[in-house]
C-alpha positions in Angstrom: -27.2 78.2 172.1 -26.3 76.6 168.9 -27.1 78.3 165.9 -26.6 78.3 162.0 -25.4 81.4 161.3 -22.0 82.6 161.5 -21.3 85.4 163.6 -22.8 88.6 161.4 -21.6 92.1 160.7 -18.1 91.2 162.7 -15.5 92.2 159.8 -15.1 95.9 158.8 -13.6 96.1 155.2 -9.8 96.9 157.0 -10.0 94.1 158.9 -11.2 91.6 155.8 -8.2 93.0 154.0 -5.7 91.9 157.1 -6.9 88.0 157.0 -6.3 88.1 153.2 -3.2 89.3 152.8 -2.4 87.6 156.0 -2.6 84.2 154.1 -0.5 85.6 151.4 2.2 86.5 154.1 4.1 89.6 152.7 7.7 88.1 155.0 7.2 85.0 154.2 7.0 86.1 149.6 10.5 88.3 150.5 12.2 85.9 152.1 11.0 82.1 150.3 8.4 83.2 147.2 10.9 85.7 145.7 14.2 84.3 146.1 13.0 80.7 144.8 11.4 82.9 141.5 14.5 84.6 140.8 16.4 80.9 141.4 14.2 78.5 139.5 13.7 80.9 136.3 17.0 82.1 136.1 15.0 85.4 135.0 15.2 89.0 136.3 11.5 89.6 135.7 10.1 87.9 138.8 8.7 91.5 139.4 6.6 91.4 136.3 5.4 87.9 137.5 3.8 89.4 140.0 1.9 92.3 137.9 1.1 89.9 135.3 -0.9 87.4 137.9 -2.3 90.3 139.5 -4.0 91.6 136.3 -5.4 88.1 135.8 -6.7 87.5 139.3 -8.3 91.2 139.3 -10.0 90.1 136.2 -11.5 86.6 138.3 -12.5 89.1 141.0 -15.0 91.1 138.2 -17.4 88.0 138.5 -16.1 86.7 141.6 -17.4 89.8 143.9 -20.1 90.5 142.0 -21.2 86.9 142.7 -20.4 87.8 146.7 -23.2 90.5 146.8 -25.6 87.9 145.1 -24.8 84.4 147.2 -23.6 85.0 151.2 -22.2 81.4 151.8 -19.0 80.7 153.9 -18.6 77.7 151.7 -17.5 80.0 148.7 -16.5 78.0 146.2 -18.6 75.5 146.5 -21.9 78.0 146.4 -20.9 79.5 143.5 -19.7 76.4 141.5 -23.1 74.6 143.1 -25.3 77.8 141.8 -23.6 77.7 138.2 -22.7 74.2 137.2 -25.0 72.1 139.6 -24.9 70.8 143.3 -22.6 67.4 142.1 -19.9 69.6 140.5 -20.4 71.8 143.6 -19.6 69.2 146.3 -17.1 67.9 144.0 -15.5 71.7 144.2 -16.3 71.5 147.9 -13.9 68.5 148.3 -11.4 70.0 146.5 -11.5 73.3 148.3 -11.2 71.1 152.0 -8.4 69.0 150.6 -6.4 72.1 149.1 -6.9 74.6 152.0 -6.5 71.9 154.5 -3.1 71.0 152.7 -2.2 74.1 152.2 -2.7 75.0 156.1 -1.1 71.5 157.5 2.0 72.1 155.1 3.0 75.3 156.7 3.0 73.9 159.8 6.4 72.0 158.9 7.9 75.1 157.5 6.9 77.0 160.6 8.7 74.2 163.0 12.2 74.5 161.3 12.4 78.2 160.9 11.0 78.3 164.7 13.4 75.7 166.6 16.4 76.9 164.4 15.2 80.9 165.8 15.7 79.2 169.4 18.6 77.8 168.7 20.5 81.0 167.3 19.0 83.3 170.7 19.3 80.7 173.3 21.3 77.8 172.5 18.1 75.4 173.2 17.9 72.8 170.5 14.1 71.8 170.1 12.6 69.2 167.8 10.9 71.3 164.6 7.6 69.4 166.0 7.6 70.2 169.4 7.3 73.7 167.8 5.2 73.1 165.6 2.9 71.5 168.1 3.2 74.7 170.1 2.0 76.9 166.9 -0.6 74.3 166.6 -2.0 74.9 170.2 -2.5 79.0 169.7 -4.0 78.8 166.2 -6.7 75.8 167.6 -7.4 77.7 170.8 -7.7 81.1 168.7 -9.9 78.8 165.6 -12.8 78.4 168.5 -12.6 82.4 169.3 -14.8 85.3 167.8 -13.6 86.1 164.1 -12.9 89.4 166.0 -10.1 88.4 167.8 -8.4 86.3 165.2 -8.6 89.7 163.3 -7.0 91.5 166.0 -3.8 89.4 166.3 -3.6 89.0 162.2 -3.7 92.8 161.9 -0.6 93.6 164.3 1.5 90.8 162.9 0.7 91.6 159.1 1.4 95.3 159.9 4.5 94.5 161.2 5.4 92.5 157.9 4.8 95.6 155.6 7.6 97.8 158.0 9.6 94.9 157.9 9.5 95.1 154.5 9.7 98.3 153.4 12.9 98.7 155.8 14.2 96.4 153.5 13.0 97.9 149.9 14.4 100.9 151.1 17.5 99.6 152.5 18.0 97.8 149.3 17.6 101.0 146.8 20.1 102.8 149.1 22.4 99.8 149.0 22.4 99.2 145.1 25.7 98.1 144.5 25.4 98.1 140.8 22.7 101.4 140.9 19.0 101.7 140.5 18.1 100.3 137.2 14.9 99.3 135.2 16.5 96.0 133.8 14.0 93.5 135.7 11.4 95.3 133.7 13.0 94.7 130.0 10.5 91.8 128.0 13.2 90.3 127.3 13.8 89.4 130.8 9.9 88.0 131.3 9.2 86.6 127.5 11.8 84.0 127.6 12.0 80.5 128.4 11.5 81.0 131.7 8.6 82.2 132.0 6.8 79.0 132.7 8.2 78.7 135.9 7.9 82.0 136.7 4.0 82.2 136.8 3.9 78.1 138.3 6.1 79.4 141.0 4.7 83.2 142.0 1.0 82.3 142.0 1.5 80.9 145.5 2.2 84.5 146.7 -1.2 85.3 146.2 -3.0 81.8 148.0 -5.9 83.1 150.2 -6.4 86.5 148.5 -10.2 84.5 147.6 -10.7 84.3 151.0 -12.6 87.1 151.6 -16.0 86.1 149.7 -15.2 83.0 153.1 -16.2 85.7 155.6 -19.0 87.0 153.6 -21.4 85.9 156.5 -19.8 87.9 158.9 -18.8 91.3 157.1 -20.3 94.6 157.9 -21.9 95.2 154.8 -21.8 92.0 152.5 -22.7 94.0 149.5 -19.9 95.8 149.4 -17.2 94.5 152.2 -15.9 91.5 150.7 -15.9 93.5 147.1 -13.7 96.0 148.2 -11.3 93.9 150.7 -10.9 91.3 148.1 -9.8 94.3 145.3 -7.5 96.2 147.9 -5.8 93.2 148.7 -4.7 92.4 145.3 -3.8 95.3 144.4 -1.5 95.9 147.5 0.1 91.9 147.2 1.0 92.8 143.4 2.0 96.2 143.4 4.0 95.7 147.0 5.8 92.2 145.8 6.5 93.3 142.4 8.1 96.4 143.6 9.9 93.9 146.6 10.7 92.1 143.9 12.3 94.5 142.0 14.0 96.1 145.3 15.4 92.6 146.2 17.1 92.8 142.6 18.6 96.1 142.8 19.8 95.2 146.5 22.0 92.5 145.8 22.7 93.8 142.0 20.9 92.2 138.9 24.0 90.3 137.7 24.0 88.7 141.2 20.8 88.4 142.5 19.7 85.0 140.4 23.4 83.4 141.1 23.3 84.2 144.9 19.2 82.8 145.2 20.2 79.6 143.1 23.7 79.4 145.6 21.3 80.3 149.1 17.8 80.2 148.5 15.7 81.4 151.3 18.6 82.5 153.3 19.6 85.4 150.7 17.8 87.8 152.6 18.4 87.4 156.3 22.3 86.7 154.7 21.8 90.5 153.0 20.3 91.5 155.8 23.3 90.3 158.3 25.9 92.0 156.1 24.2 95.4 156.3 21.6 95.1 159.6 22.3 92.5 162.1 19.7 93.7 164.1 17.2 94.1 161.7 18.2 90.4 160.5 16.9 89.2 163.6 14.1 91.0 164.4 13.0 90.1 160.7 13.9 86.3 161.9 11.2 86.8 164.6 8.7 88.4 162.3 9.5 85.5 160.1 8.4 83.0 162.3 5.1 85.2 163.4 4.6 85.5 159.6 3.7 81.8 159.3 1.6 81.7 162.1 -0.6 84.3 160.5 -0.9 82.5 157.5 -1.6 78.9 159.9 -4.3 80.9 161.3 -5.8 82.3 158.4 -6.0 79.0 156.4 -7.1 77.9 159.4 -9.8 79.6 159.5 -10.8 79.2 156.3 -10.7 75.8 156.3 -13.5 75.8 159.3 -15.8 77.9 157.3 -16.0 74.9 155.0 -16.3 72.7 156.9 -19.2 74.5 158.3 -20.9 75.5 154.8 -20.6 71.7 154.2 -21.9 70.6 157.6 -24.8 73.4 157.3 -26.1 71.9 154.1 -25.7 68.1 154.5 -22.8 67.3 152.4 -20.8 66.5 155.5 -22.6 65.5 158.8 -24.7 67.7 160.5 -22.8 68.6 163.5 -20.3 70.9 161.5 -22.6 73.1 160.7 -23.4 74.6 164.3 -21.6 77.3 165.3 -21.0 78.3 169.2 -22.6 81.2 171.3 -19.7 83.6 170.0 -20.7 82.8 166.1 -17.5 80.2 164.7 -17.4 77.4 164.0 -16.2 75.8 166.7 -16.7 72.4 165.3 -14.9 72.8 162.0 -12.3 74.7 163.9 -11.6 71.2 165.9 -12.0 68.7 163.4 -9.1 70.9 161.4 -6.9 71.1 164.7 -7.6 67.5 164.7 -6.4 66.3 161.2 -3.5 69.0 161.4 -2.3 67.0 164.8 -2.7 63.7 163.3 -0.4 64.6 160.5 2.4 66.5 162.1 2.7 63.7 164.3 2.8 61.5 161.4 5.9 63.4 160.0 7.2 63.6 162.9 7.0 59.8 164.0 8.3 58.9 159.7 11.4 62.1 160.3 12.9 60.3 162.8 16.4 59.7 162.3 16.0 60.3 158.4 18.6 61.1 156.5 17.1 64.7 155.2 18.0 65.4 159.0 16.6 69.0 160.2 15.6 69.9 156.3 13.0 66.9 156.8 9.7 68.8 157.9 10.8 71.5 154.8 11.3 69.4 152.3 8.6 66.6 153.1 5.7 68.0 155.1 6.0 71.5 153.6 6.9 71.3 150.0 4.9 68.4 149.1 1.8 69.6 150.4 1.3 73.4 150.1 2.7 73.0 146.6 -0.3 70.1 146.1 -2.1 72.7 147.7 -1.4 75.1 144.9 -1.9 73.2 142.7 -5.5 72.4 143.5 -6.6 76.3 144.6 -5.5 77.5 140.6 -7.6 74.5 139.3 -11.2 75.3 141.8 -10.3 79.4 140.6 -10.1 78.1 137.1 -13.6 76.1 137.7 -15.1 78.8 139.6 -14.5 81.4 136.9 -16.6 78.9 134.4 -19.6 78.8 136.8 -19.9 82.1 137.1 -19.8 82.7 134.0 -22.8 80.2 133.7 -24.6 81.6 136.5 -24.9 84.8 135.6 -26.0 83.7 131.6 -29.1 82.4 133.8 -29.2 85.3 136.3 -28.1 88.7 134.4 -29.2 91.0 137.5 -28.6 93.9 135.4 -24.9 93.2 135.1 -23.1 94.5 131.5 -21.0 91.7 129.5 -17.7 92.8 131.4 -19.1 91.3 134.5 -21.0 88.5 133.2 -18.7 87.4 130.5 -15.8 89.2 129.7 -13.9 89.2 132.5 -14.4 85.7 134.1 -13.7 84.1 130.6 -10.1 85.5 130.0 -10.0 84.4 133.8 -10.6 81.5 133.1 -7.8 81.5 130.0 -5.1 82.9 132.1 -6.1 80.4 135.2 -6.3 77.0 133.0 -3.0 78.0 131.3 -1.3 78.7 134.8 -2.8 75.0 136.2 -1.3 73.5 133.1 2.1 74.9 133.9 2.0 74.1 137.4 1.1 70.6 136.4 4.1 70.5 133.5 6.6 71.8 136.4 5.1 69.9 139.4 8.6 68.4 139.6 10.4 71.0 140.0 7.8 72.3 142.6 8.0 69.4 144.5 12.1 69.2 144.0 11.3 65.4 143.5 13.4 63.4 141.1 12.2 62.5 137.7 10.0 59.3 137.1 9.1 59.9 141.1 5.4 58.2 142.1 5.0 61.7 144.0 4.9 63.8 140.5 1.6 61.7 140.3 0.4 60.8 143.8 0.0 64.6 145.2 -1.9 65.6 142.1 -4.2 62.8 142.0 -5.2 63.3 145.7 -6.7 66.4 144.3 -8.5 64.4 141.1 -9.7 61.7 143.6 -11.2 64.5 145.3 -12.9 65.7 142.8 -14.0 62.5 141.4 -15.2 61.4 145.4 -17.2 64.6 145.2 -19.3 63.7 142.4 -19.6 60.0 143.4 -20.7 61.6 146.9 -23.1 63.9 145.3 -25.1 61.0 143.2 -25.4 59.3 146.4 -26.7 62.4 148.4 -29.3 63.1 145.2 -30.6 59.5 145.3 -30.7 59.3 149.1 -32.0 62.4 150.3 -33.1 64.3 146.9 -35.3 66.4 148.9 -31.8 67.8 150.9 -29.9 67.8 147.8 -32.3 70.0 146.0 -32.0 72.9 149.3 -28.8 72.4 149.8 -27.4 75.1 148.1 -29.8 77.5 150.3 -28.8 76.7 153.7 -27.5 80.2 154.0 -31.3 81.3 153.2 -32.5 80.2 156.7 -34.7 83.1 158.8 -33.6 83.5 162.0 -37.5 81.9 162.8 -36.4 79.1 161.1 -33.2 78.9 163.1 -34.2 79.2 166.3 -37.3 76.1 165.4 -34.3 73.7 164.5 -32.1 74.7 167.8 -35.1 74.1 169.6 -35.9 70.5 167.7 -39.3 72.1 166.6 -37.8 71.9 162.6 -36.5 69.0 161.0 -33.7 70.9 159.7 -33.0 68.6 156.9 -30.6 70.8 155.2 
């Protein structure tokens, strides 16, 4: 039977914190997010980058849980933006938070191809097409988007557990190594307060891309006053803690008057290159886990982006359909109209690579810089945007919550976030490695805008259509399972 509801009480508080940091992808920060930080800035404070977002983002989550234990809606964003600054600012978020998590998702999937046909080639010889891998990748995360939440879960947690050995084989490895000794330089001001530092914070927020998720899955958590809280706080702490340290272990490794040299001269290669020199073995196996690395984070955006779809389909703001979920609780529709737009563009890349001149670096360069970078772009500014309504929500609805909660915290959130969207928006051409005076520097940005602006055009028309559905909308998730079972059996006009 079709039904309304996500699947409820399905995520334990371990397995919340798996999908999180599984869209944050420890392997995939070593060996692209902190290579390209120490490159770009020409700093050796890339480890404080990471402490210093941290702190900021543990300051959105203050209002950002406590709004989870008030509003369960898989739509997250867009309930809390709806609830504090109005149900046209809300869809407007909503649109946002589809395009940016749906770019963020599709983006990896060209990233994923060229690290995964280059892996065959170097075991077996077998030169494959990045799409035709890419495609395969595509396959497993649609036929695990229909499945239980459960099982997704499951195969996140083994592969993300994996990362962290990985990892720490490699932090340890790397203080052993220390050709120049263990030092405390990458932790100097001097090497974080300089001119830098701009690029620093544009470039390292990506590392932490999905850690929001979790208020996603607050429909489907054990305990929803308390899971998502706590998965969403242990999950930043371990990505800015565990990367800064990386961070700083990746430094000492290949000594601090090399380490921004050799990233500028190899980029993402510096580690599996390090790694060659000291571990072949371990250089390969962390190639594998490399390329299983991705396909967490495909599946955890993945899934993401189906619980919007669904929030949006449940209340009316996209059609109806999405927001039916199948016997096992997901949303199977929004799971296949995501499959759907991911196949129509990877086949579009892979129909406008042919023959180009970028050769193999096409998919990385086009389909993966452009867009998860847009991508990035757009998440800061809807965290920035979400901070302001709650803030505004909870003016309306204390609940017994002190000024920290209410105030406090979500409005130097919102400071830190808004200055962190400005200099991603000042450097988006470095981001994008696109060449100055490029139409691109203007076109990927805007798609987020015209988002924005479609979402508040969409929500007049919505309010002067149906004002009765835009008036509930926000309270879809409010349905009683009486309720629920009327409209599955056509007794209810579910006009939601």
């Amino acid at each position: 039977m079709e039904s309304t509801h996500l699947d409820r009480r399905r995520l334990s508080t371990p397995a919340l914190v798996f999908i999180i940091i599984a869209a944050s992808a420890p392997l995939t920060v070593l060996a692209g997010g902190i290579p390209t930080n120490y490159a770009v800035a020409g700093l050796l404070g890339v480890p404080q980058t990471y402490i210093a977002l941290g702190l900021i983002l543990l300051l959105f989550a203050v209002g950002y849980t406590a709004m989870s234990r008030e509003i369960q809606n898989a739509g997250a964003f867009y309930a809390y933006v709806t609830e504090g600054l109005g149900n046209r600012q809300g869809i407007a978020t909503a649109l946002v938070a589809l395009v940016a998590y749906n770019m963020m998702q599709i983006g990896l999937y060209g990233l994923f191809g060229f690290a995964a046909s280059n892996l065959i080639l170097e075991f077996t010889g077998l030169a494959l097409p990045w799409w035709l891998t890419a495609l395969a990748a595509w396959l497993l995360v649609a036929l695990l988007g229909v499945r239980s939440i459960d099982v997704s879960a499951k195969v996140l947690g083994v592969i993300v557990a994996l990362e962290f050995l990985v990892v720490i084989i490699v932090d340890i490895m790397a203080l052993g190594i220390a050709p120049e000794g263990v030092t405390g330089e990458a932790f100097q001001a001097s090497e974080f307060f300089a001119p830098g530092i701009g690029l620093l914070f544009a470039f390292g927020v990506a590392a932490f891309m999905g850690f929001e998720s979790g208020a996603i899955y607050s429909e489907e958590v054990v305990d929803p006053q308390r899971t998502v809280a706590r998965a969403t706080y242990i999950a930043l702490a371990v990505i800015a803690l565990f990367y800064a340290f990386t961070a700083w272990a990746v430094g000492i490794g290949v000594g601090p008057s090399n380490v921004v040299e050799e990233s500028q001269t190899l980029g993402p290669d510096l580690i599996f290159a390090w790694l060659g020199e000291h571990s072949p073995m371990l250089a390969n196996f962390a190639n594998l886990l490399f390329v299983t690395s991705l396909l967490a984070v495909l599946l955890a955006f993945h899934n993401a982006v189906a619980r919007y779809f669904f929030a949006l389909g449940r209340s009316t703001v996209l059609p109806r359909f999405l927001g039916k979920t199948g016997s096992n609780g997901a949303p199977q529709n929004g799971s296949m109209i995501q499959s759907g737009l991911a196949f129509v563009v990877v086949v579009g890349f892979a129909i406008a690579g042919a023959g180009h001149e970028l050769g193999d670096l096409f998919p990385v360069v086009t389909l993966f810089i452009w867009l998860t970078n847009t991508a990035a772009f757009g998440l800061v500014f809807l965290l920035a945007v979400t901070s302001v309504a709650i803030i505004a929500w909870f003016y309306k609805n204390p609940n017994g919550r002190g000024a920290w909660t209410r105030i406090v915290a979500p409005g130097l959130a919102t400071i830190g976030l808004t200055a962190i969207f400005v200099l991603i928006l000042v450097n988006f051409d470095l981001m994008i490695e696109a060449e100055e005076g490029s139409a691109l520097i203007y076109i990927l940005p805007g798609l987020i805008i015209a988002a924005g602006v479609l979402g508040i055009i969409w929500g007049q028309i919505i309010q002067n259509r149906r004002p009765e559905d835009y008036e509930r909308m926000s309270h879809q998730d409010q349905l009683s399972d009486e309720e629920e079972l009327a409209i599955a059996e056509g007794r209810l006009n579910d006009s939601r």
